[in-house]
C-alpha positions as CSV (number, residue, x, y, z in Angstrom):
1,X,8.6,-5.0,-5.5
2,X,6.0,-3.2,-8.1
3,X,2.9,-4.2,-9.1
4,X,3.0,-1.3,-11.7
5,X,6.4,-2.7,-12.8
6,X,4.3,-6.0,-13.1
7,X,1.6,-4.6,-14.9
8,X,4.2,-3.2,-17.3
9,X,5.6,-6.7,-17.4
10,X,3.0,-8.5,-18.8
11,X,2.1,-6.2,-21.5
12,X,5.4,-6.0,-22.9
13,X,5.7,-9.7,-23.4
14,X,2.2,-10.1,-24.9
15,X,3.2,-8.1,-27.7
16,X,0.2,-9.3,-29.3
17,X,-3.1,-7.4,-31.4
18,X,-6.5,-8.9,-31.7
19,X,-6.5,-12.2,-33.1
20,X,-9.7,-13.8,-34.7
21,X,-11.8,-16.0,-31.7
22,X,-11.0,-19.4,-33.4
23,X,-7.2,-19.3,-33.0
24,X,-8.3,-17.9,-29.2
25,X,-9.5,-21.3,-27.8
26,X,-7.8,-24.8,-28.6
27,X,-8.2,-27.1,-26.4
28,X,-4.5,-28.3,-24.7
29,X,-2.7,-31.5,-26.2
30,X,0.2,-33.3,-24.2
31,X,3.6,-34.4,-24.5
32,X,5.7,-36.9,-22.9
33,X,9.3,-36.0,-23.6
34,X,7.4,-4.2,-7.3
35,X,9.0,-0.1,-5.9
36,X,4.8,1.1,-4.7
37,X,1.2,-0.2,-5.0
38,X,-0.8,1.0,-7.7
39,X,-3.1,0.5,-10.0
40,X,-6.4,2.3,-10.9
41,X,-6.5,5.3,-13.9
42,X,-7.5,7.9,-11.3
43,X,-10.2,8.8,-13.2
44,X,-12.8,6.1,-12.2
45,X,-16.3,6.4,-10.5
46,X,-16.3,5.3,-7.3
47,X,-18.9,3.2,-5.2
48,X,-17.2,3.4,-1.6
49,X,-20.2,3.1,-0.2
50,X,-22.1,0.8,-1.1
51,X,-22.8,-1.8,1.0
52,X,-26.3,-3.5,0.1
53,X,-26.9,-6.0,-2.5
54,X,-27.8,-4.5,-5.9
55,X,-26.4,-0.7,-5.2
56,X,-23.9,-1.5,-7.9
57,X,-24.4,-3.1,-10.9
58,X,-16.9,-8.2,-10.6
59,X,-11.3,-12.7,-10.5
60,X,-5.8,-15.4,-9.5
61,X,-5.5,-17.4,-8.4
62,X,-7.8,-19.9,-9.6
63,X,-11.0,-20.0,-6.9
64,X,-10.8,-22.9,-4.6
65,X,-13.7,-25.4,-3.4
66,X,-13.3,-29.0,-1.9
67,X,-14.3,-30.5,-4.5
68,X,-12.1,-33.2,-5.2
69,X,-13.1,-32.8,-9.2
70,X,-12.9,-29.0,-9.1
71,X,-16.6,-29.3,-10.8
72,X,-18.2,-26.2,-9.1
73,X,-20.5,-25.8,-12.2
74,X,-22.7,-29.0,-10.6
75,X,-22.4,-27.8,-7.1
76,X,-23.9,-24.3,-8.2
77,X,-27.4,-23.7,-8.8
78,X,-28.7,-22.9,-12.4
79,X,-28.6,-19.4,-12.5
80,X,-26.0,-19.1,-9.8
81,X,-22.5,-18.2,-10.0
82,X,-20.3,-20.8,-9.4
83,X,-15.9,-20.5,-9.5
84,X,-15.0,-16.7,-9.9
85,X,-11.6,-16.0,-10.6
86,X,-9.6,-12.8,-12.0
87,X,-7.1,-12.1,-14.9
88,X,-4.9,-9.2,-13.9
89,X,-5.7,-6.8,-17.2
90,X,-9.1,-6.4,-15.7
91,X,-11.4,-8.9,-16.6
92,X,-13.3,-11.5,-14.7
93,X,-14.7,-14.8,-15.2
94,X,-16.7,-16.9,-13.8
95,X,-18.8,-20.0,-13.7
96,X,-22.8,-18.6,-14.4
97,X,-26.0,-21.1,-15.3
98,X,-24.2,-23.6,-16.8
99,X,-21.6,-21.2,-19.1
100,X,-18.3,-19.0,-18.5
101,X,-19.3,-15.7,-18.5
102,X,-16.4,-12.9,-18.1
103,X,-16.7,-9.2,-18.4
104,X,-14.1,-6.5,-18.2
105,X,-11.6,-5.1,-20.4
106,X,-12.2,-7.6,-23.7
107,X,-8.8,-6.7,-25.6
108,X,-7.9,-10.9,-26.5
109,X,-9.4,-11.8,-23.0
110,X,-13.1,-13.0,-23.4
111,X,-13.7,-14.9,-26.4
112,X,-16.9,-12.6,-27.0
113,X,-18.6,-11.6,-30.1
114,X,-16.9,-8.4,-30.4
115,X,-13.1,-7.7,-29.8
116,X,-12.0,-4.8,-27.5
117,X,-13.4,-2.0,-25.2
118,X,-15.6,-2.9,-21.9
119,X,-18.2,-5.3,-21.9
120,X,-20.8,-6.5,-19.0
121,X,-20.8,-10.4,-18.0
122,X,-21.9,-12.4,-21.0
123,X,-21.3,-15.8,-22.2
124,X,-17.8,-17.1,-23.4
125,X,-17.8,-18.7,-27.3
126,X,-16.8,-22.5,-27.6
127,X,-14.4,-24.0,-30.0
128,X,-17.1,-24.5,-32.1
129,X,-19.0,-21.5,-31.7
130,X,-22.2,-21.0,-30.1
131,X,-21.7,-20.7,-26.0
132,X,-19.3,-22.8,-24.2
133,X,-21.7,-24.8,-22.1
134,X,-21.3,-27.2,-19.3
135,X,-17.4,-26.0,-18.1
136,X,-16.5,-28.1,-15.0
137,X,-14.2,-25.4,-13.4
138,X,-12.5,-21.5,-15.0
139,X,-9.0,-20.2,-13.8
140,X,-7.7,-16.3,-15.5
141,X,-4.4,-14.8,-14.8
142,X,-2.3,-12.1,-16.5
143,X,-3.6,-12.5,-20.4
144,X,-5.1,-15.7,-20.2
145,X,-8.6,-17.6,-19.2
146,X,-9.0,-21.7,-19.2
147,X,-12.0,-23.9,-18.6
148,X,-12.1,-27.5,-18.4
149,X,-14.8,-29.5,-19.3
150,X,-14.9,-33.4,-19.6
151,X,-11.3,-33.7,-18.3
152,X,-10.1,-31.5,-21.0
153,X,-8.6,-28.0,-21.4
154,X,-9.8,-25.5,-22.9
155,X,-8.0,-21.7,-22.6
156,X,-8.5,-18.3,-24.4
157,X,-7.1,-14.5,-24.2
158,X,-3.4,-13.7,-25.2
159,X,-1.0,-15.9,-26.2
160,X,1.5,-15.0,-23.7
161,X,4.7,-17.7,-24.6
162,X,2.2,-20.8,-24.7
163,X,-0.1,-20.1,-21.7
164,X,-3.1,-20.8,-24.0
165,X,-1.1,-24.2,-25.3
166,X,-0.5,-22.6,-28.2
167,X,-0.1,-19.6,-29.7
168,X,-1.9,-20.0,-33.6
169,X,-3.7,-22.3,-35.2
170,X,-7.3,-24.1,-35.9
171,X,-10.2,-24.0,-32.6
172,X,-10.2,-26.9,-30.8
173,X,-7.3,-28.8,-32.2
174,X,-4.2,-30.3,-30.2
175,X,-1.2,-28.7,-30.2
176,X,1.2,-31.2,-32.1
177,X,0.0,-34.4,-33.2
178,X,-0.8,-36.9,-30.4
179,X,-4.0,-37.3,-27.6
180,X,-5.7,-34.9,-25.9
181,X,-3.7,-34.1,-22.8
182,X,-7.3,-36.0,-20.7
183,X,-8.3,-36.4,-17.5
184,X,-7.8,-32.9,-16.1
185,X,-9.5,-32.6,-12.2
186,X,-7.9,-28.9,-11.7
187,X,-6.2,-26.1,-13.5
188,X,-4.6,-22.9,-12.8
189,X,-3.1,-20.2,-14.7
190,X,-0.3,-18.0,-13.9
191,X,1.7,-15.4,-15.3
192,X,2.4,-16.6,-19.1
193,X,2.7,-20.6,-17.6
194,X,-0.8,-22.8,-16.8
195,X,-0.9,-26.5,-15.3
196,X,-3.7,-29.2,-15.1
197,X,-3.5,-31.6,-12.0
198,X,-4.4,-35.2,-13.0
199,X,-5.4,-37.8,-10.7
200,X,-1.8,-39.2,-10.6
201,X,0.7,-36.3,-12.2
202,X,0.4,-32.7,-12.7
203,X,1.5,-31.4,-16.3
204,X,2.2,-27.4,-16.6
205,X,3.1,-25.4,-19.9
206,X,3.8,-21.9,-21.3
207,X,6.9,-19.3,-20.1
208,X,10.0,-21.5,-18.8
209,X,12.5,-18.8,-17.9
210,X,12.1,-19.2,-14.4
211,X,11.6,-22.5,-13.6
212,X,8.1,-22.5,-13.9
213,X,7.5,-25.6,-15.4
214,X,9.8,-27.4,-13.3
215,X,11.0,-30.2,-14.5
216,X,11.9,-28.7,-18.4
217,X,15.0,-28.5,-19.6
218,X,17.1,-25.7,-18.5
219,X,15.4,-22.6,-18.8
220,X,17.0,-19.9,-21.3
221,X,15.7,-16.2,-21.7
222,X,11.9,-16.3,-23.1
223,X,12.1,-20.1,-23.3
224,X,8.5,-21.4,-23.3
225,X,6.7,-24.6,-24.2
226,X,3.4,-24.7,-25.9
227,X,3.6,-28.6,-24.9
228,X,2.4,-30.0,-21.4
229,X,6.0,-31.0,-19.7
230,X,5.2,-33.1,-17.0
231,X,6.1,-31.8,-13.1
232,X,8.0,-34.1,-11.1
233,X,8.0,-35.4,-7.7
234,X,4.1,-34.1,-7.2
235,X,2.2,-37.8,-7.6
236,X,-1.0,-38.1,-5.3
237,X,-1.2,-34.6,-5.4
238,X,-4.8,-32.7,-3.9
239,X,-4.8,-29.5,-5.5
240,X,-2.6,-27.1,-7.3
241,X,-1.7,-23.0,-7.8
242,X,-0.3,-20.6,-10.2
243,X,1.2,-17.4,-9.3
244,X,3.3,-14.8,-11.2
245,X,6.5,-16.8,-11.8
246,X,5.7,-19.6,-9.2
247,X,3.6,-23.1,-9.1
248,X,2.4,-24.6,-5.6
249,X,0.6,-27.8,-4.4
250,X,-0.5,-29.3,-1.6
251,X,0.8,-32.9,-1.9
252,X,-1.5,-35.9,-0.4
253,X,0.4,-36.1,2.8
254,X,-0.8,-32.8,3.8
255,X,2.5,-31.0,2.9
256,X,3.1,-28.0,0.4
257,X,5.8,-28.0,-2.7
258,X,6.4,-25.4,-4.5
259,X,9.1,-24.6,-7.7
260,X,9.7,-21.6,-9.9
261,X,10.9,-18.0,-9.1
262,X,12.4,-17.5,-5.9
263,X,14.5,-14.0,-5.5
264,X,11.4,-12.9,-2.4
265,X,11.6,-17.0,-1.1
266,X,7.5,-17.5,-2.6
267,X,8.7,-20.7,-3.7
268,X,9.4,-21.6,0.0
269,X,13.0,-22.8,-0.7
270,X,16.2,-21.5,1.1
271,X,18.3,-22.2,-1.4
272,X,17.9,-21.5,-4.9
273,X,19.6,-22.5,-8.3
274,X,20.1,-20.2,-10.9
275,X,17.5,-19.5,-13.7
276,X,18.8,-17.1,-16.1
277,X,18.9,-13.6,-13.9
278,X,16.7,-14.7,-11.1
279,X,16.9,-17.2,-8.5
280,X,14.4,-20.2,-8.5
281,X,13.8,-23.8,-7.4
282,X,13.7,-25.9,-10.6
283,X,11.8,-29.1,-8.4
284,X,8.9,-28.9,-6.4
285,X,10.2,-28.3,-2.7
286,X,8.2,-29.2,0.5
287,X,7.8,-25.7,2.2
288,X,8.4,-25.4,6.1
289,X,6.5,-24.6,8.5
290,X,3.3,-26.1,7.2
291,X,1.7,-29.6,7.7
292,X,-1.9,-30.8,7.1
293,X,-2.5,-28.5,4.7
294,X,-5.7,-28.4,2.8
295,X,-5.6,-25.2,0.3
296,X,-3.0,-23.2,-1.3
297,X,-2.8,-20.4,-3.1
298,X,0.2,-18.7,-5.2
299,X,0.4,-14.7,-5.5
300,X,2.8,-12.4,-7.5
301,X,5.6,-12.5,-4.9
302,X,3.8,-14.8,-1.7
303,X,1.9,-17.9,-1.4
304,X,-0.4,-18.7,1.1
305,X,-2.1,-22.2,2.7
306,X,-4.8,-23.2,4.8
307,X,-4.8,-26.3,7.2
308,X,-6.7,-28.9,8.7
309,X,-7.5,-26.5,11.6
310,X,-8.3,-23.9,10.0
311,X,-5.1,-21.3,10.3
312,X,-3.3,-19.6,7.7
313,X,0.1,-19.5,6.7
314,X,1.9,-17.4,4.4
315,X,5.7,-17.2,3.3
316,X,7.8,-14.9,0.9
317,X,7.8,-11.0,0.3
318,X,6.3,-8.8,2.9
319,X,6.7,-5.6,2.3
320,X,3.3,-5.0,2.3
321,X,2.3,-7.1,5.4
322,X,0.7,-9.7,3.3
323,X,2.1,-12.2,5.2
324,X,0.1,-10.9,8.1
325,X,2.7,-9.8,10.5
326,X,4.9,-6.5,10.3
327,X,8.3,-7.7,10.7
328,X,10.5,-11.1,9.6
329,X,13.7,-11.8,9.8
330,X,15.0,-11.6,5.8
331,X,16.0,-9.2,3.5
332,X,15.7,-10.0,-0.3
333,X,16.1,-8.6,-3.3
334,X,14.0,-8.2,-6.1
335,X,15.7,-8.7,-9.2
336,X,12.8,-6.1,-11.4
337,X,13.2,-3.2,-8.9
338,X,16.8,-1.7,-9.0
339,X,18.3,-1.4,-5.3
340,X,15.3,-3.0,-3.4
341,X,15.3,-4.5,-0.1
342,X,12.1,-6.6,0.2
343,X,11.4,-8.5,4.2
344,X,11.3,-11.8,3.1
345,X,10.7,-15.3,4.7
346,X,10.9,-19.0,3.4
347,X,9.0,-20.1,6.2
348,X,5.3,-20.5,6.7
349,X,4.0,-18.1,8.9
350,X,1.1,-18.1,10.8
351,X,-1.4,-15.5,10.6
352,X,-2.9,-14.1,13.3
353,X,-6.7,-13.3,13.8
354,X,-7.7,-15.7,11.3
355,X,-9.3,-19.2,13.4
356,X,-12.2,-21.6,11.0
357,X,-10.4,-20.5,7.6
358,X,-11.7,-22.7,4.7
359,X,-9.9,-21.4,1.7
360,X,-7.3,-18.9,1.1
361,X,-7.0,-16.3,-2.3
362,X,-3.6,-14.1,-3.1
363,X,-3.1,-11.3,-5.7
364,X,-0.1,-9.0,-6.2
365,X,0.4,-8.2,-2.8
366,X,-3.0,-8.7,-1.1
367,X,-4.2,-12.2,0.7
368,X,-7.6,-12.9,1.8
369,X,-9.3,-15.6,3.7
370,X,-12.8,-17.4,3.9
371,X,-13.9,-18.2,7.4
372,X,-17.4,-18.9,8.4
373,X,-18.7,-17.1,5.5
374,X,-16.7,-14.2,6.3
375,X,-14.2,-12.9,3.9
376,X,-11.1,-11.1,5.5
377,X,-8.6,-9.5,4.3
378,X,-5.0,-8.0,4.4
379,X,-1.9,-6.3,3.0
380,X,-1.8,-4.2,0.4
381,X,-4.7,-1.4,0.4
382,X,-3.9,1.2,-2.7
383,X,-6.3,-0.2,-4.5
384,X,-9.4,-0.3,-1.7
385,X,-8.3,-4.6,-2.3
386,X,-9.2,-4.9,1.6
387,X,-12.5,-3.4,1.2
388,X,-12.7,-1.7,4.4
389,X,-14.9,1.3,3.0
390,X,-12.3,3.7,3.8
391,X,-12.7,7.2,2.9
392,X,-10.5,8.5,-0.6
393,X,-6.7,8.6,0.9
394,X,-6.8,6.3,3.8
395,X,-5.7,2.9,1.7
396,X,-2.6,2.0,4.0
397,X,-1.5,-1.7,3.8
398,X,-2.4,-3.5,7.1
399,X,-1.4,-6.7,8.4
400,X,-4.4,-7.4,10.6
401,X,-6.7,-9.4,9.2
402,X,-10.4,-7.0,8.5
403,X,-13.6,-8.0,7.4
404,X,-14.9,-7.0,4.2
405,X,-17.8,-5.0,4.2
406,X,-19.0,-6.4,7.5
407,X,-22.8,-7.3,8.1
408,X,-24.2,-6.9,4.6
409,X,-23.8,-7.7,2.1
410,X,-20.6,-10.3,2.2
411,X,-22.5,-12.4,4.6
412,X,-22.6,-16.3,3.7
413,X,-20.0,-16.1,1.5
414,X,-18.5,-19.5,0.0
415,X,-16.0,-18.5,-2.3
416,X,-13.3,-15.8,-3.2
417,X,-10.8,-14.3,-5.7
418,X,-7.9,-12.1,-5.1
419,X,-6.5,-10.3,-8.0
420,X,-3.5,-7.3,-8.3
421,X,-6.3,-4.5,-7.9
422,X,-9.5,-6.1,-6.6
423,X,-11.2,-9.4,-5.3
424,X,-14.3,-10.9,-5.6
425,X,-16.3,-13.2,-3.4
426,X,-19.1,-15.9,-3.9
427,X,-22.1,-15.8,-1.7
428,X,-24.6,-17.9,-0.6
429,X,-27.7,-16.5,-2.3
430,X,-25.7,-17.1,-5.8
431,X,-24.3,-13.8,-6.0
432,X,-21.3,-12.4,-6.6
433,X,-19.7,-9.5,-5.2
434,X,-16.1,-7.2,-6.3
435,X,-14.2,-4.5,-4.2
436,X,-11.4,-3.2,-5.5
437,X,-10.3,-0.6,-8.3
438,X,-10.7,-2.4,-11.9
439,X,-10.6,0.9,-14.5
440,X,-11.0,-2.1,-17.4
441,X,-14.6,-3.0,-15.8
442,X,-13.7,-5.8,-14.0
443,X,-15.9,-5.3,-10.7
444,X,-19.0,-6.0,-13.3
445,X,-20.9,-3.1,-11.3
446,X,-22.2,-1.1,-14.2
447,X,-21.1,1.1,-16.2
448,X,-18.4,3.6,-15.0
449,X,-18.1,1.9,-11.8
450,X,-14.1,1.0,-11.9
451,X,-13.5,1.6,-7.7
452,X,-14.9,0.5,-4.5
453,X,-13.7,0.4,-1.1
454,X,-16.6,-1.7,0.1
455,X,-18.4,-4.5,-2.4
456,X,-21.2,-4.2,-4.8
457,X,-23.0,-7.0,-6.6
458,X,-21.8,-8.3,-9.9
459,X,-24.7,-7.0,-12.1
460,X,-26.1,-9.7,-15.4
């Protein structure tokens, strides 16, 4: 399994130039009917060692709180960051005094002033100009950033095959004719496919191929739908994630369901029905393995939860020891790499060396944890993504669980985002911190700073 053969991925099927900032930002209407790790130009500056706030000038899986609303902007103070989260073409957003602010590569992603290049945190435009004030919550994966804000929708970046909602027309109109799709109390986006969770239903949209929007009709080479389809069997659900090709929630009842791809078992499900080439579970399946569950999160080709207890359990491709142990018991393939013979597992597995975990954060091949305001990390390490501050060289994958940057300056930290070449974490002074290797900018630590194996401060 490749992340590069990702990467390549999801730039072919964007396809897409810069398109003017109106048609960049409607707000969602509903409907009723992987071979190595890499990543990084090579060419960056690095900051491996920096490990005190401000020495630098930085999210997937859409950041997690408690919040039963998802309304981090209110919990945050004015001035602080709030929900940090990470598109995978190197960008950033997240939740800063009272706005979205995302920096990074800005080629369709950041619904700035200016179009393209690589621009410092700064203030994402609303559908009617001026700043987009008062967001609730932000999610950003692949090409795509959304924000809700008084229950509703709101998405910019590349139109990959309807994960904006829609690929032309006006700012801030629905989709088809028809209400607002309202109510919205979280939202994720994945890989060309986003859902909203409701407080009864969960409604998801964008690339169908695969079974990511569950119940659609039966999915067809580059079928997509601009329209909210609504996602069956998930009522009374708590909270909800989007991975590459693969949706996850954690049901009221403590369980996990998951649907979508399912060739390296990250949709949790033994058996699989037939999506076009790949495997995949078409209806959200309870995952085994797991009970009280609290959080999950959703990767490129893994998902990970966290329980009532405060353990963490991961299931479905392992060849980088993301599911923290070395060895399980299945062999998959992966239909994008030719001949490959991925370790595999349906089942949750628990991590070891991971006790008090409050939230959990995946990315291509990387999972991290939050416990006691400590942020650990493992898997794959290419990319620095574990933020050991190891030397140039020594980046093996590891499945023990390590502490980033121990000490200073990742103590207190409240939140976290795990992306295909870097992660960022919330602290509890307001900052925000990357490690990683973002050649687009996304760390946010100054100019020419695109790699470092331990964490520097976002810089405004």
């Amino acid at each position: 399994m490749s992340i590069s053969n990702y990467a390549r991925i999801v730039c072919v099927i964007a396809g897409l130039g810069a398109a003017p900032l109106a048609a960049c930002f409607p707000s969602v209407a509903f409907d009723d009917t992987r071979a190595a790790d890499g990543g990084g130009d090579g060419t960056s500056t690095s900051a491996h060692d920096a490990t005190t706030p401000g020495t630098g000038s930085d999210g997937g899986a859409l950041s997690a709180s408690d919040s039963a609303t998802g309304n981090d902007a209110d919990a945050a103070p004015l001035g602080a960051f709030g929900t940090i989260t990470i598109g995978d073409q190197g960008f950033t957003c997240a939740l800063h005094g009272g706005t979205v602010k995302c920096w990074g590569s800005n080629a369709d992603f950041l619904a700035r002033d200016t179009d393209g290049g690589v621009v410092g945190p700064g203030p994402v435009r609303g559908p009617s100009g001026g700043v987009f004030d008062h967001p609730a919550n932000v999610t950003a994966r692949d090409y795509t950033a959304c924000a809700t804000r008084d229950g509703l929708a709101y998405c910019w970046g590349g139109a990959n095959y309807g994960a904006r909602g829609r690929s032309t027309g006006p700012s801030g109109l629905p989709v088809n004719d028809g209400a607002p799709l309202t109510g919205i109390l979280d939202l994720t986006t994945g890989a060309s496919f986003s859902c909203a969770r409701r407080a009864s239903d969960v409604w998801c949209w964008g690339l169908a191929e695969r079974g990511q929007l569950a119940g659609a009709a039966s999915p067809d080479a580059g079928a997509y739908r601009e329209v909210p389809t609504l996602v069956p069997s998930l009522a009374g659900v708590a909270q909800i994630a989007a991975g590459y090709e693969h949706g996850c929630a954690v049901k009221s009842d403590g369980h996990v369901a998951c649907w979508g791809r399912n060739d390296l078992l990250q949709s949790g499900s033994a058996t699989s029905e037939a999506c076009g080439t790949s495997p995949c579970v078409k209806t959200p399946t309870v995952v085994a393995g797991i009970t009280a569950a609290r959080r999950v999160a959703a990767g490129g080709w893994h998902s990970c939860a966290v329980d009532a207890a405060g353990h963490v359990f991961c299931w479905g491709a392992n060849d980088y020891a993301q599911l923290g142990v070395t060895v399980v018991d299945r062999t998959c393939h992966d239909i994008e790499v030719a001949n490959s013979n991925v370790g595999c597992t349906e089942v949750a597995m628990r991590v070891a060396g991971v006790e008090g975990a409050t939230n959990v954060a995946v990315g291509g091949d990387t999972s991290c944890a939050l416990a006691g305001g400590r942020v650990l990390c493992w898997g794959a390490n290419a990319n620095h993504q574990l933020g050991r501050g190891e030397a140039v060289g020594d980046s093996s994958a590891d499945a023990k669980p390590v502490e980033v940057a121990p000490g200073v300056p990742l103590e207190g930290a409240v939140d976290l985002a795990v992306g295909l070449f870097y992660a960022c974490a919330r602290v509890s002074d307001g900052g925000a911190y990357c490690w990683g290797s973002a050649s687009g900018g996304g760390l946010g630590a100054g100019p020419g700073v695109t790699e470092a194996s331990r964490a520097v401060r976002v810089q405004l």
